[in-house]
C-alpha positions in Angstrom: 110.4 124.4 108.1 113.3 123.3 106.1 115.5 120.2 104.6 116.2 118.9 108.2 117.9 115.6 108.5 116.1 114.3 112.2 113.2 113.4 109.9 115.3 110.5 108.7 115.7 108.8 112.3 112.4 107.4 112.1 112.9 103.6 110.8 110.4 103.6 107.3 107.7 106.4 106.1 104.4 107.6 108.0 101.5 108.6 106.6 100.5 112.3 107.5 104.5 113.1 109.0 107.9 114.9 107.2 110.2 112.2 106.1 113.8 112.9 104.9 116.2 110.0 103.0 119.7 110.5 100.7 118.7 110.5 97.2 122.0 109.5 94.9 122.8 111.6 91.9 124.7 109.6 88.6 125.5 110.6 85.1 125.5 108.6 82.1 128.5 106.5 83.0 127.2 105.9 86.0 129.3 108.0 88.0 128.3 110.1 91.3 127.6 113.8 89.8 126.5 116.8 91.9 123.2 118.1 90.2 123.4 122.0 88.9 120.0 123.4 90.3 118.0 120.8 91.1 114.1 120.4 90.4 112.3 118.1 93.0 109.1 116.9 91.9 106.2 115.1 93.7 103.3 112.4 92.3 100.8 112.1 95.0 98.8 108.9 94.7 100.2 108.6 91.1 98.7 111.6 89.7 100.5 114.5 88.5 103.7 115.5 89.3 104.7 118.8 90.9 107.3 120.7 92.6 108.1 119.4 96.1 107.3 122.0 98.4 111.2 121.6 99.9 114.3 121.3 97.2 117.4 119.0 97.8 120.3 119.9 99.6 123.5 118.3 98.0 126.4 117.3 100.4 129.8 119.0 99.9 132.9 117.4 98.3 131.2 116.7 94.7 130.0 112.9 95.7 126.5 113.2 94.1 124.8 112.8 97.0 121.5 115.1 98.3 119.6 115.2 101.3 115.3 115.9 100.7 112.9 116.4 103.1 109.0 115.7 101.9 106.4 117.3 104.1 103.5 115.9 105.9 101.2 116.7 103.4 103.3 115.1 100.7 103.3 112.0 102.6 99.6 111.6 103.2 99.3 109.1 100.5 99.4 105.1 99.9 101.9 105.8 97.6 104.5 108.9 97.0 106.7 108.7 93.7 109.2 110.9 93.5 111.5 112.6 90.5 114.5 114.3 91.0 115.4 116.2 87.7 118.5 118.4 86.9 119.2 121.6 84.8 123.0 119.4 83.6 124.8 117.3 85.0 123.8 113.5 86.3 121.0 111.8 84.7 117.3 112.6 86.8 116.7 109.8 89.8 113.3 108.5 90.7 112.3 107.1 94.0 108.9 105.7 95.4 107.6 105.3 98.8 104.5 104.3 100.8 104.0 105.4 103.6 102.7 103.5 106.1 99.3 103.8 107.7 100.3 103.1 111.7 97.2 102.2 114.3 96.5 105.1 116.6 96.4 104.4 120.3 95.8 107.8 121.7 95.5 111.6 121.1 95.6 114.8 122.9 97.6 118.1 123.6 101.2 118.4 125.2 100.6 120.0 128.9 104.6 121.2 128.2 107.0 120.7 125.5 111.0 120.4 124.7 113.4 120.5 122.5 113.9 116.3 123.3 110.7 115.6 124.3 107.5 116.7 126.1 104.9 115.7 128.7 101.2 114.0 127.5 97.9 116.1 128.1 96.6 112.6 128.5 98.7 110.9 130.6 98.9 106.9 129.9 99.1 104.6 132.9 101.1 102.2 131.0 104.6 101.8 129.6 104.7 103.3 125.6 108.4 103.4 125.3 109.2 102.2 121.4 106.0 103.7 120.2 106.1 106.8 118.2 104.1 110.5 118.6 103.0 112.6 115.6 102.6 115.7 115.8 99.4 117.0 114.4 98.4 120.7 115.2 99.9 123.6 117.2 103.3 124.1 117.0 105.1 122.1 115.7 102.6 120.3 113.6 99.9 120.9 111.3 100.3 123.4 108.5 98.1 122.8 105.6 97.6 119.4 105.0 99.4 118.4 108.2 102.7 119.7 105.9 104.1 120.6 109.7 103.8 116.9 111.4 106.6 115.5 112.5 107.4 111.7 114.2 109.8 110.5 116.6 109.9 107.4 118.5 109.6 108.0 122.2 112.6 106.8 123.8 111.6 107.0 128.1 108.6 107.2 129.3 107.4 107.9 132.7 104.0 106.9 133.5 103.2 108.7 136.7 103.3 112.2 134.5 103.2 111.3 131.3 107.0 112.9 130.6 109.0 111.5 127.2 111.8 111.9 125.1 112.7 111.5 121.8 115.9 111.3 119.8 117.2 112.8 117.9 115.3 116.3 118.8 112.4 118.1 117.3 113.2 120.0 114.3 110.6 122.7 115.8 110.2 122.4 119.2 106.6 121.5 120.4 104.7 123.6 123.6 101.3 123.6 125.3 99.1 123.9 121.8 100.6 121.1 120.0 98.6 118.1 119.0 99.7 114.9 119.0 98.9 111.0 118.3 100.5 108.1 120.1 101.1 105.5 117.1 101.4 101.7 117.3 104.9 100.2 115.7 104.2 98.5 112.8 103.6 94.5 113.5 101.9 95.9 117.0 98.0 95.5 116.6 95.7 97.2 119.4 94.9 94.5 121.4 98.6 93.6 122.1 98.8 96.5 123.3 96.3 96.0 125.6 97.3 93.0 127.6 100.3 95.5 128.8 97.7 97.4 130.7 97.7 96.4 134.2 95.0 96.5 136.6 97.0 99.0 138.7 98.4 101.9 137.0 102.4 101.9 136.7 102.4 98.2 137.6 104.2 95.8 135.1 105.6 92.9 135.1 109.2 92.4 137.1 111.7 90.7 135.1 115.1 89.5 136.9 118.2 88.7 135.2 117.8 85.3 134.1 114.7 86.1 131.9 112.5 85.0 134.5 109.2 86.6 135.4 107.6 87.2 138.9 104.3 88.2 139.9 103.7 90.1 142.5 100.1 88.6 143.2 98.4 85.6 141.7 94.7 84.8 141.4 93.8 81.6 140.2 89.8 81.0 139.3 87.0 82.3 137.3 86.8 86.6 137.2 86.6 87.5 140.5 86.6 84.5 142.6 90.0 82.6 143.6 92.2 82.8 146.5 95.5 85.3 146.4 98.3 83.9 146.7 102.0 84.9 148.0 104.6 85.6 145.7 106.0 82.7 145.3 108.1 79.7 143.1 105.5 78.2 141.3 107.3 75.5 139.8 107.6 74.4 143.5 104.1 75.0 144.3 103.0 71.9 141.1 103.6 69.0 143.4 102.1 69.7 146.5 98.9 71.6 144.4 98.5 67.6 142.8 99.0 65.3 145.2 95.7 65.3 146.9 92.8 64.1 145.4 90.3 66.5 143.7 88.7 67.9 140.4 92.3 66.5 138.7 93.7 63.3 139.5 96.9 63.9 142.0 99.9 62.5 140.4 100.7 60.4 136.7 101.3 57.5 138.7 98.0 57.7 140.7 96.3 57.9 137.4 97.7 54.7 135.9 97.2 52.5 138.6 93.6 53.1 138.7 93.2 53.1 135.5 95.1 50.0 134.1 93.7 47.8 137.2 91.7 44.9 136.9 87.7 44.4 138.0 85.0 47.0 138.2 87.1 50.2 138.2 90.0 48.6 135.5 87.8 48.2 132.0 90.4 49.7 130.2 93.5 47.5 131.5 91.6 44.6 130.7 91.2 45.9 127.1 94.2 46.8 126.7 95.7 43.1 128.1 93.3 41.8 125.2 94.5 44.5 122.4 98.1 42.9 122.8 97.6 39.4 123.8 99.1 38.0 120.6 99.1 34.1 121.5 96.1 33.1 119.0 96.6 33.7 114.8 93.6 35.6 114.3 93.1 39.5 115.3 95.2 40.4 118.3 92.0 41.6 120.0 90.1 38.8 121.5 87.1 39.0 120.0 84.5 37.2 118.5 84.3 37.3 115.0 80.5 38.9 113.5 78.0 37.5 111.6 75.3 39.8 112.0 74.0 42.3 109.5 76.6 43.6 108.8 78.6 40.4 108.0 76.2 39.5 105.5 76.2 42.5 103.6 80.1 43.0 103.5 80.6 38.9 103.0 84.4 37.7 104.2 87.0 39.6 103.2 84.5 42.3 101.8 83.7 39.8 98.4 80.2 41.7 98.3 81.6 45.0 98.2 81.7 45.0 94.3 77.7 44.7 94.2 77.8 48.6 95.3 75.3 50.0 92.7 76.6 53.0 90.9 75.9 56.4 92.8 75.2 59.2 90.9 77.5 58.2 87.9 80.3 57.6 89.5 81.5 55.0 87.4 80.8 57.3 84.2 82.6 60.0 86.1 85.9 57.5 86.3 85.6 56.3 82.8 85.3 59.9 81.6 88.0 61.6 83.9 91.4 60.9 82.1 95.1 60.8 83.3 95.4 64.7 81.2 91.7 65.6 82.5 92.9 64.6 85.8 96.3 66.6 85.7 94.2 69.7 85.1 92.6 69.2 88.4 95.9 68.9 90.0 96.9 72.6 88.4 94.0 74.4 90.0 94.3 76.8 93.1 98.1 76.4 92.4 98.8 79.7 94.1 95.3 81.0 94.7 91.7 81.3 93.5 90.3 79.9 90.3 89.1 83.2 88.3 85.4 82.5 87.7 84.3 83.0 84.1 83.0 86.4 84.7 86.3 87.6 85.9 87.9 86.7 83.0 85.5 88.3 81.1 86.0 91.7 83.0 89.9 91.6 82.0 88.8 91.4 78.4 89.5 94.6 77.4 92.3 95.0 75.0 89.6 96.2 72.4 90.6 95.5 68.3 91.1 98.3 66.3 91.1 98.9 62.9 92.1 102.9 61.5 91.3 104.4 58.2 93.8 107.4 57.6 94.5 108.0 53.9 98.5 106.9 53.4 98.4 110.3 51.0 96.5 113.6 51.4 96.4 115.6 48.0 97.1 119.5 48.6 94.6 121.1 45.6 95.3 123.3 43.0 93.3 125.9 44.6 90.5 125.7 47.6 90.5 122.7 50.0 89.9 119.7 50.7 88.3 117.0 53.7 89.3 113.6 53.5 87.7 111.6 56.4 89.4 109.9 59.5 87.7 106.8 61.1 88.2 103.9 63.9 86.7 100.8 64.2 86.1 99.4 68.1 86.0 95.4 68.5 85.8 93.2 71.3 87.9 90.1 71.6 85.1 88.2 69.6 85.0 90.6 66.9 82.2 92.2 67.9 81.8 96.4 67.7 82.7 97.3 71.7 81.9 101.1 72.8 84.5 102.7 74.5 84.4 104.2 78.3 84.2 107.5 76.2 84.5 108.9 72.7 88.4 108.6 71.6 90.3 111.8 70.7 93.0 112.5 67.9 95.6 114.5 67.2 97.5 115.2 64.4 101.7 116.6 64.4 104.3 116.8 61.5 107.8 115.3 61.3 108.8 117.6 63.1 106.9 117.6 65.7 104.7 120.7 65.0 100.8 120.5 65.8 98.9 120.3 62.9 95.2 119.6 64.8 93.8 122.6 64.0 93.2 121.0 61.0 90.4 118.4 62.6 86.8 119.3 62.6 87.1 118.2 66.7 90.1 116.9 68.7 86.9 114.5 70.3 85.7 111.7 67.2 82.1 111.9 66.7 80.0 108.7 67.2 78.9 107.1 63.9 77.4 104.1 65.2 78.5 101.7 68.5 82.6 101.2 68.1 82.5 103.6 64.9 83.5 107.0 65.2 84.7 109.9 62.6 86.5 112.9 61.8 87.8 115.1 59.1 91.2 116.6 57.9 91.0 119.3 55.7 93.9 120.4 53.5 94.1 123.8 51.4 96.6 125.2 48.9 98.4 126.8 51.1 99.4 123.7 53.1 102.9 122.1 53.1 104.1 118.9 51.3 105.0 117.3 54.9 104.6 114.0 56.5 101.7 113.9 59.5 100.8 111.3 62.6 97.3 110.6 63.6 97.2 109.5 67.2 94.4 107.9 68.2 93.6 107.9 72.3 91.4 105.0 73.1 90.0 104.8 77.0 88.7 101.0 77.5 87.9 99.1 80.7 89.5 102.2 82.6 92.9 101.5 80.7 94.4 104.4 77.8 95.6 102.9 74.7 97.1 105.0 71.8 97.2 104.1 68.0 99.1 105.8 65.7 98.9 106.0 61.5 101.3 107.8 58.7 100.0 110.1 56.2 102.0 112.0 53.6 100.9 115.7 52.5 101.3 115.5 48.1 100.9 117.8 45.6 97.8 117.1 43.6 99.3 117.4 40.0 102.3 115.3 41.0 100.0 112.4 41.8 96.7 113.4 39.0 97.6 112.0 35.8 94.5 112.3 34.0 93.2 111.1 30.2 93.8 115.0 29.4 97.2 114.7 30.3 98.2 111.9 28.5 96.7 112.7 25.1 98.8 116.0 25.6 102.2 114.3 26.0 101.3 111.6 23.1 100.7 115.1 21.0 104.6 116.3 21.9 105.8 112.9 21.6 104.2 112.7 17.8 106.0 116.2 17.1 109.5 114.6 18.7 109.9 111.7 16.9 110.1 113.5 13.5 112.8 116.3 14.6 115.8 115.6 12.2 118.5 116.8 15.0 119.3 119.9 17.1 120.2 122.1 15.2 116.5 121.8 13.8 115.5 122.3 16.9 117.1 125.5 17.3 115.8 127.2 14.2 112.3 125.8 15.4 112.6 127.8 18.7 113.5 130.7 17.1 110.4 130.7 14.5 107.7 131.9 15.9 105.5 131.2 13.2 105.8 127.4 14.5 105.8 128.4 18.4 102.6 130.2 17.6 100.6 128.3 15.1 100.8 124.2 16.4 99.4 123.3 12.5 103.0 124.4 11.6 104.5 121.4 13.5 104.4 118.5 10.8 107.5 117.0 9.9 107.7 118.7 6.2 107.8 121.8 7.8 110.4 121.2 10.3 112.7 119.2 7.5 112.6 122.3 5.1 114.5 123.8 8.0 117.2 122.5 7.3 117.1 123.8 3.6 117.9 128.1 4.0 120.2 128.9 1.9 123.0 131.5 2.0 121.0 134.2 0.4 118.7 133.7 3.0 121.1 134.3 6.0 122.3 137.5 4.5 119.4 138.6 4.6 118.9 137.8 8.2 122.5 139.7 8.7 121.4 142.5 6.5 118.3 143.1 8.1 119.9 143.0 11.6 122.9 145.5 10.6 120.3 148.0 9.4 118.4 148.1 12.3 118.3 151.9 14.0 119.7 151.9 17.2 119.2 155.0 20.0 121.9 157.2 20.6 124.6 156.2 23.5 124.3 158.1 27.0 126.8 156.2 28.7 130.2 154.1 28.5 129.5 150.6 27.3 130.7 148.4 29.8 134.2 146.5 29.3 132.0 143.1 28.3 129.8 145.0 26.4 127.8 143.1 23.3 129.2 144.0 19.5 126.7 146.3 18.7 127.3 148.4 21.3 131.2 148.1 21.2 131.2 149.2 17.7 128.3 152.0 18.0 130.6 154.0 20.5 133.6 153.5 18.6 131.1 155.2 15.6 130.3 158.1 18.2 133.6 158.7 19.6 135.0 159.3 16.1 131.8 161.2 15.2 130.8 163.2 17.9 132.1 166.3 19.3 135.0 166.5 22.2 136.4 169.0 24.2 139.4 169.2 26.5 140.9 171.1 29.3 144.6 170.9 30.2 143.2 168.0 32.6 140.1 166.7 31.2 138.6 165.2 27.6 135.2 165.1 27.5 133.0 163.2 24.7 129.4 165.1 23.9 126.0 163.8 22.7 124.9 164.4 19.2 122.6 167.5 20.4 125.8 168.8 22.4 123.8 168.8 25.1 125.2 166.9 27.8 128.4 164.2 28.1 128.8 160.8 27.2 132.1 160.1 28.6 134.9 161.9 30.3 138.7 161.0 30.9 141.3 162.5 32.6 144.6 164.2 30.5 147.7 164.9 31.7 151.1 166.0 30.4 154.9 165.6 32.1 156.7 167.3 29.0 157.8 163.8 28.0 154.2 161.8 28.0 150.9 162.8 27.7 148.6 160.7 29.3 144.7 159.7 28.6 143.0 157.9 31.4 140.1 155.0 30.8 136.8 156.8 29.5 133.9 156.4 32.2 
């Protein structure tokens, strides 16, 4: 079977049966958008999604409309949510149904089948017209699941064999092995349907066309006793059935006069005379007034009514109950049941939590190191409350990346009732990133989850120990005393003082500033005379002084040869070339190209 639109005739959702309905498609504005490969997916009960076994079909001319049938076995819920995403397009649509759980009035197997209808293996004696038929088995039905069923509402039936039809047809037409149950319309309970059953089969009630109902035999009496009558106008038939004196007085009139007559048979007329004989001032009725028993207790006009001892504290209970405590009463069972204290008890479970995550994780120098991860379980009244099951964590970066294959366990280990632990452990070789701890709490049968912030650090950017600062207290003593830069310099470039730190006291670092002229020629002397290795190549164009002016020295020195087209420049050994150029010679210039 297929998207097949007949499945959408049937007037709301059945349990166990296919079921097809227009889904609309938007985008973000709002507007109708045809989806670009569409992904069904089905929640059965409210558990996990998954793709519908059928996909959508969208209706030409770009209106965002789609047409989805779900199966029988997708309907065989209480509840069926559906989502229908998109690869682009409009934004994803989600729909829920609930299918409805319909009474069953009869099953069997088709003795014949069409492609509008059928005829029942077990034939029903009385009218089922409006009901529906579900396939369940056979063809046309079953599948796994009952994915196959299908429903229609019968639209004739004949009860002498059992022949209906249905519109609009079947999407797979039903034979001799399909299975079927007859279904009750929803608001039609079984014993409704009953009363249409009539003692002789096919007989129902003849309606004519004023709304007026004949019967075509009457009994009137206890179960099998009574006398039949002959169809008749019983509205005709009152008068003459209650004139004549019987079990039931014969007419109103016949009634009253006996009743409201005066003597033996006529108590009642002469009370009611009395009840309105209003000539004297006291009570209408006349009567004699009492002075019995009960006089004396009451007293006249009820004066001894006020000696009523107090029953079971009901005077405390007026004094105590307020005009506030009073309004309270008037607020309960104000749209249903009071909740007993125990129930309110039961809906206590919004458990307290307190999380210890360090807000900074130090990456060491070298190795690794655990810091430990804890959560803290209350109830409402601060007391420690034990979870329906240990909580889980898990750990990502800023970026989303998992990072809990750094835990011990993704499951907390119990410390003691509402405490529980792990560990993170960071090495070297970890990044300076920022990490979420989400906690997953399960309590009462409801998931919570708590998150927490940690930051990854470098270790020596957060460790400032005593070491460290008696080191920088040591520079800054050295600092203070440094006449200016250019004392500086000359103390960077004496490595007597870089080497030896007993060198660094300001005497030594003024008498920098004291070298003399005899002094730097020696420096220049002493760096002139310096023996440098032989040349083997061109100095480059930015070349540094010394070796600028050590090839000029060569190329004046050294050996050259040339050809009518080539100079060349040997080593000191004439062993190999330094440098080559090419020559060449018009008659009128003689050219010499770059040395390389």
């Amino acid at each position: 079977m297929a998207v097949h639109v007949s499945h959408a005739s049937i007037p709301y959702p059945i349990k166990n049966a296919r079921y097809s309905f227009l889904v609309p498609f938007l985008d973000a504005d709002g507007d109708p958008t045809d989806p670009t490969t569409p992904d069904t997916e089905v929640s059965q009960d409210n558990g996990a999604f998954a793709d519908a076994a059928e996909e959508v079909s969208t209706a030409s001319g770009s209106n965002g409309m789609g047409l989805i049938t779900l199966t029988g076995a997708e309907m065989n819920n209480s509840a069926v949510g559906v989502a229908f995403k998109v690869a682009s397009g409009p934004k994803a649509t989600l729909m829920t149904l609930y299918p409805r759980n319909l009474p069953k009035l009869s099953n069997g197997t088709l003795s014949a089948g069409s492609a509008g209808g059928g005829t029942l293996g077990t034939i029903l004696a009385y009218d089922i017209t409006g009901f529906f038929i579900r396939t369940t088995g056979g063809t046309g039905g079953g599948g796994t699941g009952g994915a196959n069923n299908q429903v229609r509402r019968i639209d004739t039936y004949t009860t002498s064999t059992g022949a209906f039809t249905v519109t609009p047809n079947w999407e797979t037409t039903p034979s001799t092995d399909t299975t079927y149950d007859i279904l009750l319309p929803e608001g039609v309970s079984i014993a409704m349907a009953q009363t249409m059953i009539p003692a002789t089969a096919g007989r129902k009630p003849v309606v004519d066309a004023s709304g007026l109902v004949d019967a075509n035999a009457v009994k009137v009496g206890p179960t099998g006793s009574g006398t039949a009558q002959t169809a008749g106008d019983i509205p005709a038939r009152l008068p003459a059935a209650l004139t004549a004196n019987g079990n039931m007085k014969s007419s109103i009139l016949e009634f009253i006069s006996t009743v409201f007559s005066e003597g033996a048979t006529g108590r009642i007329a002469a009370a009611i005379q009395a009840m309105f004989n209003v000539t004297g001032p006291v009570f209408t009725v006349q009567s004699v007034n009492q002075t019995g028993d009960s006089y004396a207790r009451i007293g006249a006009n009820g004066a001894s009514l006020s000696a009523i001892p107090d029953e079971a504290g009901v005077t405390t209970l007026l004094s105590r109950l307020s005009s506030a405590r009073a309004g309270y009463l008037d607020n309960l069972n104000v749209g249903g049941n009071v909740a007993a204290s125990s129930e309110v008890v039961a809906i206590q479970n919004n458990t307290r939590t307190v999380r210890v995550v360090p807000e900074m994780l130090e990456r060491p120098d070298s190795g690794s190191t655990a810091f430990r991860i804890e959560i803290f379980l209350y109830d409402e009244v601060g007391n420690m409350e034990a979870p329906d099951s240990a909580p889980t964590i898990a750990v990502v970066n800023q970026a989303g990346t998992d990072r809990s294959a750094n835990l011990d366990s993704g499951t907390m280990t119990l410390v003691s009732t509402g405490r529980y632990r792990s560990t993170y452990t960071i090495d070297t070789a970890h990044l300076i990133e920022e990490l979420v701890f989400a906690f997953t709490v399960v309590e009462g049968g409801a998931t919570r989850i708590y998150g927490n912030g940690a930051q990854v650090v470098d270790t020596t950017a957060v460790s400032f120990t005593s070491t460290d600062r008696t080191n920088l207290g040591a520079i800054k003593a050295v600092t203070d005393v440094l006449p200016n830069a250019g004392a500086l310099t000359s103390l960077a470039q004496d490595s007597t003082v870089a080497k030896d730190s007993t060198v660094a006291k300001a005497s030594a670092i003024a008498a920098l500033n004291n070298i003399s002229t005899t002094d730097v020629r020696t420096q220049v002397d002493g760096a002139l005379d310096a023996v440098n290795a032989e040349l083997t190549a061109v100095p480059a164009s930015n070349a540094s002084l010394r070796k600028s002016l050590q090839y000029l020295f060569t190329w004046r020195r050294n050996k050259k040869t040339q050809t009518s087209s080539t100079m060349k420049l040997r080593n000191d050994g004439d062993s190999a070339d330094i440098a080559s150029s090419t020559v060449s010679d018009d008659g009128t210039t003689l050219t010499i190209g770059k040395d390389t």
